[in-house]
VEXNU-467447 format. One line per 4 residues: number of its first residue (from 1); their letters; for each residue x, y, z of C-alpha. Coordinates in pm, whole numbers, padded with zeros to 5 digits. Example, Ala and Ser with C-alpha at 12.3 -4.5 7.8 and 13.67 -1.06 7.14 Angstrom:
# residues 2
1> AS> 01230:-00450:00780  01367:-00106:00714 $
***
This chain:
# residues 389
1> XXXX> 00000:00000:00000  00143:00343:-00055  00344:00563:00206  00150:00771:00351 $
5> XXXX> 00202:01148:00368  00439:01286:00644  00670:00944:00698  01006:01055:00684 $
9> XXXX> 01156:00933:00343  01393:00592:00353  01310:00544:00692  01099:00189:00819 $
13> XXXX> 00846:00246:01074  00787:-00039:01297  00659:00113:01578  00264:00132:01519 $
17> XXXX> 00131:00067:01861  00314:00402:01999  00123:00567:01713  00021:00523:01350 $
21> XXXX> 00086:00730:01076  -00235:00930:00943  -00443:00790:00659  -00414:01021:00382 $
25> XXXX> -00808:01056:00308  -00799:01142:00707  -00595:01399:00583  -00841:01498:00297 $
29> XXXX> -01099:01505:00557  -00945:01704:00813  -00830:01994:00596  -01179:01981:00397 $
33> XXXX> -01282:02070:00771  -01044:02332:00828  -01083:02535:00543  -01453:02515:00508 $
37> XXXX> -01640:02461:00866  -01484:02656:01120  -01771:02731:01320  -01795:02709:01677 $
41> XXXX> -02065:02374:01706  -02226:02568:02039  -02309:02885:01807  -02674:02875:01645 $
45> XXXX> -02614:03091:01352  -02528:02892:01013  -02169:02822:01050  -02240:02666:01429 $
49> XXXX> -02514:02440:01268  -02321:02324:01033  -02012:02275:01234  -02259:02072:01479 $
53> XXXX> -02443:01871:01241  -02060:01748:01068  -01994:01616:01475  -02302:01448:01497 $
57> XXXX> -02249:01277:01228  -01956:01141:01307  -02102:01049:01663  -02279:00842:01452 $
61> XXXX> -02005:00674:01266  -01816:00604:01570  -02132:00445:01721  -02244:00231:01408 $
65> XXXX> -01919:00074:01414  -01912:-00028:01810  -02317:-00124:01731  -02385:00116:02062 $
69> XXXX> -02666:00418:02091  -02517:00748:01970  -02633:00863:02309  -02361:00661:02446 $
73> XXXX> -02069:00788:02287  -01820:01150:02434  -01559:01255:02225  -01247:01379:02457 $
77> XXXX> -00919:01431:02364  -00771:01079:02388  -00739:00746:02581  -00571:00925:02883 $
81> XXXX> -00834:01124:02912  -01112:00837:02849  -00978:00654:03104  -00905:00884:03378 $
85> XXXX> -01286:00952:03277  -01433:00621:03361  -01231:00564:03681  -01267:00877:03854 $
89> XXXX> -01630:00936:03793  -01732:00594:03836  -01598:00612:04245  -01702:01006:04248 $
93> XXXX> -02092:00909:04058  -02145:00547:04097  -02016:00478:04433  -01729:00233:04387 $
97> XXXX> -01532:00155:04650  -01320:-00159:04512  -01175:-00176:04175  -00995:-00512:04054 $
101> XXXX> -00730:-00464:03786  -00362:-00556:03695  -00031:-00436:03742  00026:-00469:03349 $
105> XXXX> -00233:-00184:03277  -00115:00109:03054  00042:00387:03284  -00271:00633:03307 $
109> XXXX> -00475:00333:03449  -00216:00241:03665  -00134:00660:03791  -00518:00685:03782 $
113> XXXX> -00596:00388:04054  -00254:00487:04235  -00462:00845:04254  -00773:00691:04368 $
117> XXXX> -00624:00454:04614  -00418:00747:04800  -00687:01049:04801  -01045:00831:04779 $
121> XXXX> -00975:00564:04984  -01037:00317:04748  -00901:-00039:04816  -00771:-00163:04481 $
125> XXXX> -00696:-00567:04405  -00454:-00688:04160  -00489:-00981:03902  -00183:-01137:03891 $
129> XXXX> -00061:-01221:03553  00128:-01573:03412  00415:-01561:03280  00261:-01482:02902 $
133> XXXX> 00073:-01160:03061  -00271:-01353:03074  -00503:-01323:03368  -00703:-01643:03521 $
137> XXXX> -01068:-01618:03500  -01138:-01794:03820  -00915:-01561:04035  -01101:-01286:03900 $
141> XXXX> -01439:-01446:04035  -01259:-01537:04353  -01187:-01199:04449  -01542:-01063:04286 $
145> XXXX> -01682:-01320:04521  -01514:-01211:04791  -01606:-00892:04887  -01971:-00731:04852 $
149> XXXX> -01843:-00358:04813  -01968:-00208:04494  -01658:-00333:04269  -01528:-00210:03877 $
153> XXXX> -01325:-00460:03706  -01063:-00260:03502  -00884:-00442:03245  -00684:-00355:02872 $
157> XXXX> -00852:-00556:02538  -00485:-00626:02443  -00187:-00487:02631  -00005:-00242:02462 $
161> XXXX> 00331:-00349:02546  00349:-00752:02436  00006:-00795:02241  -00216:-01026:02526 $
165> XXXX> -00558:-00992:02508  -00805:-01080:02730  -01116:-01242:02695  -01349:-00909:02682 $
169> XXXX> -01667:-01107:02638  -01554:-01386:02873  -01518:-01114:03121  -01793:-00937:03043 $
173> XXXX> -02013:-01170:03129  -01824:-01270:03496  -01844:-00900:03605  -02248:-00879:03506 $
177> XXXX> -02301:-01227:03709  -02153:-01057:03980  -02295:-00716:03971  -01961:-00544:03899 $
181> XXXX> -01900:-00264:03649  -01682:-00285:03367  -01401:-00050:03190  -01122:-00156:02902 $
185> XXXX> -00914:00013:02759  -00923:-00049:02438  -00727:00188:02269  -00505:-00071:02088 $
189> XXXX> -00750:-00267:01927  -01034:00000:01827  -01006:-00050:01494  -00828:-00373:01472 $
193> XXXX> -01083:-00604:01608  -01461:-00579:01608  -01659:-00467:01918  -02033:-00523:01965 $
197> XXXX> -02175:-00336:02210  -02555:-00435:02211  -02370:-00819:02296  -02105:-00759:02510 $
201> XXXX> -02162:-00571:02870  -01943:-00330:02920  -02016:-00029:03188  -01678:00195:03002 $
205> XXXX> -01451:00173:02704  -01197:00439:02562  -01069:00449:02224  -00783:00691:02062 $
209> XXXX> -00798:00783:01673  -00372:00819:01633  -00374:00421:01717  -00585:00362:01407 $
213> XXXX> -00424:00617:01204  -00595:00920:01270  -00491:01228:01423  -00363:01280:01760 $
217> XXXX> -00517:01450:02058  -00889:01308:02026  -01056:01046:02094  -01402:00912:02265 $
221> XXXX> -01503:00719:02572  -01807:00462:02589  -02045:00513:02854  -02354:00278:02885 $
225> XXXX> -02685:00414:02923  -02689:00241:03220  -02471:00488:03432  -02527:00818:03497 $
229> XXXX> -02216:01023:03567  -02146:01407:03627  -01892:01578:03373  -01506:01496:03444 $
233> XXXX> -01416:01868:03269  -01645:02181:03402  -01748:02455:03231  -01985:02464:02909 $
237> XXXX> -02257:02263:02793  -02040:02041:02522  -02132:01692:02478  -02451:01699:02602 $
241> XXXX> -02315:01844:03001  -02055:01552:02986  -01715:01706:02882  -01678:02104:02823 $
245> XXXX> -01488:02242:02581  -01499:02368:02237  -01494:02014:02023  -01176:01988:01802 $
249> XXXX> -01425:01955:01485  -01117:01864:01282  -00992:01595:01501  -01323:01463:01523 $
253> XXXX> -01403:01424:01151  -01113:01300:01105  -01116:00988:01388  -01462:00909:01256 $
257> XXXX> -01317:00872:00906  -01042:00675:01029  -01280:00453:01194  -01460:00433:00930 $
261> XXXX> -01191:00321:00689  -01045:00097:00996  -01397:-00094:00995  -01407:-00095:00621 $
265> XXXX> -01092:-00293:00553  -01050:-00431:00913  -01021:-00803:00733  -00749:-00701:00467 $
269> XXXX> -00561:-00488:00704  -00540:-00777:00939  -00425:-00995:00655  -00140:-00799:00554 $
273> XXXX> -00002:-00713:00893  -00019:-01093:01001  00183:-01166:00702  00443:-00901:00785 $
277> XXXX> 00446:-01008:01160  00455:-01321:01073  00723:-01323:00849  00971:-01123:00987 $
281> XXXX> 00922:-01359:01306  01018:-01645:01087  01336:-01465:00990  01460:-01368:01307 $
285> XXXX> 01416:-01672:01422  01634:-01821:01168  01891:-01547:01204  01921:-01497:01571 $
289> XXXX> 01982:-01754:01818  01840:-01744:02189  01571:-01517:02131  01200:-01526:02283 $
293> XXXX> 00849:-01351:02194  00691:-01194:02503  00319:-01278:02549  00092:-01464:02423 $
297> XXXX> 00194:-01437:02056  -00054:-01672:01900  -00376:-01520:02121  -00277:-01212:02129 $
301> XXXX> -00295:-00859:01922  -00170:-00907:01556  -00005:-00599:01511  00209:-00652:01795 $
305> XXXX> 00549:-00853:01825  00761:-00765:02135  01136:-00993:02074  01355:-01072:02364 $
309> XXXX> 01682:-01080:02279  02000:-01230:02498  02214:-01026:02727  02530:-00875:02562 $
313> XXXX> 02716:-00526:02527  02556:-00522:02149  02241:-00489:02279  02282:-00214:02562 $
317> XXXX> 02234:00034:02232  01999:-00138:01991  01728:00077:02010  01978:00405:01988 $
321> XXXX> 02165:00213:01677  01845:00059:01507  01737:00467:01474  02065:00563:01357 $
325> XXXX> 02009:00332:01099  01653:00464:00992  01453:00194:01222  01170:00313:01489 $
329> XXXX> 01118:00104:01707  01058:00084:02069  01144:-00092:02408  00777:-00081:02565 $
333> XXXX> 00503:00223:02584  00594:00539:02388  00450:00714:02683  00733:00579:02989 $
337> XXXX> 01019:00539:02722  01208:00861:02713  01260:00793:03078  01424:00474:02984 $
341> XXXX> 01346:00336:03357  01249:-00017:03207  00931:-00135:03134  00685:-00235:03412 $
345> XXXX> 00473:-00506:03196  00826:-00697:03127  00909:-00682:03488  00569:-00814:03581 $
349> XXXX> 00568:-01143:03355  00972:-01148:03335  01084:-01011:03683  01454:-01184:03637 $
353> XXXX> 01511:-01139:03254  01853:-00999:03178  01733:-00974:02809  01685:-00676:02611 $
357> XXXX> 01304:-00628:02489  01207:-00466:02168  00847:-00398:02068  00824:-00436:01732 $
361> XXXX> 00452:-00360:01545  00302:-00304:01232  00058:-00164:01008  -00070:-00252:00668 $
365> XXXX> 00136:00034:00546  00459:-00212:00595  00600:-00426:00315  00797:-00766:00360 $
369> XXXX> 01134:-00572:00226  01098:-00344:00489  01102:-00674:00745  01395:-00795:00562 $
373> XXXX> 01590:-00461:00554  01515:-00491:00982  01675:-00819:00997  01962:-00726:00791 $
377> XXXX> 02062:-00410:00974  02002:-00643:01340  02256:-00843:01191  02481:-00647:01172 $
381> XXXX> 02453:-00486:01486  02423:-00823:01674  02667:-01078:01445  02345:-01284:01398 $
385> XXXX> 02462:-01703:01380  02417:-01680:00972  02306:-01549:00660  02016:-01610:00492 $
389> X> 01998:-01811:00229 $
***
């Protein structure tokens, strides 16, 4: 598929779960949006009515595609804030006092319930993960059984570090037998795996449009109908008295269109980033001796490929020399990683690993020579065990 707009020229981008690049009829659409609808969408002259009617609209795209009421869907400005959304208000509105969870959560869960637990008092309980970063069903009933406080289960689709996914109707369908409300973040696989909303129960979801290459800085949170919460952001009378501030009409077209096209060619796109993941797994592993996949590879989130390699000087700078050389890459979350202090979901499946983790993933955008320019410039930096061939 062609390069997309913006990509810096002979460089390979393999680093699609910190972001993706944006689609160019996103592109189309958001500048269409700039140059011709400016108005503000609370104004009731022409320009505000038109500017209003273009977000409702795409309320309704985003909707269609999770199958949910239109009623039930807030843009905001990303996952951060979607999930700092559900958390907060659902101990400030709903009255939780227990939230179960994991310590392999993305960092503004994990901040978020650190946050809760030290100013609201709220007691939170940990799922302890296996050594592929899955979660066991029956402890999470155990401890749902175990305490009568009015509990949210809080728990990522697919971890955006080494790919797991959970079981999001499985667990569904424990936390409505016991009367507990549900949040995911979903912000990895929006986009990359279909969610029904009218099937599966979920209280809370959050999705971001620059993981399924739209723009950055907006994105929605799903609220059921069911729970009636009070506005995380004061002030006006944007989306419908549940987040104020102007909307980023721009943004917002945009994310719906990427959604849109996401949805659209959700089966093809899968199909050709399976066969680059796939692929360029198969060649490491005949280049490169000792290395491991983190997670649960074969259950987990396609896009996704995080590569353990062995302990050795050469790999104390891969990431550094794998840029130098025109590779992006990562070692975990884009959003801990310029702090380099290690990454918290490879300590909690991997506490003793000496290895050196690199998250490799991938969009449709990739091409197999791009894999096999990776490999090549890894073996050089690493003295793989042979050539190919």
């Amino acid at each position: 598929m062609n390069r997309p707009e913006g990509q810096h020229p002979g460089r390979i981008y393999f680093d699609n779960a910190a972001t993706t690049p944006v689609h160019p009829e996103v592109i189309r659409v958001m500048s269409e949006a700039l140059a011709g609808n400016f108005g503000n969408p609370s104004s009731i002259h022409a320009e505000g009515r038109a500017a209003r009617a273009a977000i409702e609209q795409a309320r309704k795209t985003v909707a269609r595609c999770l199958n949910a009421s239109v009623g039930e869907i807030f843009f905001t400005s990303g996952g951060t804030e979607s999930n700092n959304m559900a958390l907060k208000c659902a101990v400030r509105d709903l009255g939780v006092r227990r939230i179960i969870s994991s310590p392999l959560e993305h960092h503004c869960v994990l901040h978020s319930l650190e946050s809760l637990e030290k100013y609201q008092q709220i007691r939170v309980d940990r799922l302890q993960p296996d050594a592929l970063g899955r979660f066991d069903t029956g402890q999470l009933r155990a401890l749902l059984a175990a305490d009568s406080a009015p509990t949210l289960v809080s728990l990522m689709y697919a971890n955006n570090e080494i790919g797991t996914m959970i079981d999001l109707d499985e667990v569904a369908e424990i936390c409505a037998e016991a009367g507990a409300w549900f949040h995911s973040d979903t912000v990895q696989t929006i986009g990359y795996f279909p969610i029904d909303l009218a099937k599966t129960r979920v209280s809370f979801l959050s999705g971001s449009a620059h993981k399924f290459h739209g723009p950055k800085g907006v994105g929605f949170v799903y609220i059921s109908g069911d729970n009636q919460i009070r506005p995380f952001i004061d002030g006006g009378s944007q989306e419908r008295n549940m987040r104020a501030g102007t909307e980023n009409l721009p943004s917002i077209l945009g994310m719906a269109k990427a959604l849109e096209l996401a949805y659209a060619e959700m089966d093809a796109r899968r199909d050709a980033i399976l066969d680059i993941r796939d692929y360029f797994l198969g060649e490491l592993t005949d280049r490169f001796e000792g290395i491991s996949v983190n997670g649960d590879c074969e259950n987990g989130h396609y896009k996704i490929l995080s590569v353990e390699f062995p302990p050795s000087p050469k790999t104390d700078l891969l990431l550094f020399n794998l840029d130098i050389a025109g590779i992006s890459v990562s070692g975990g979350s884009a959003c801990s990683s310029g702090a380099d202090a290690g990454s918290h979901v490879i300590a909690g499946i991997k506490p003793d690993s000496p290895g050196k983790t690199v998250r490799f993933s991938f969009s449709h955008f990739n091409t197999r020579a791009e894999a096999d320019a990776v490999v090549e410039k890894l073996s050089e930096i690493l003295k793989a065990k042979k050539a190919v061939g």
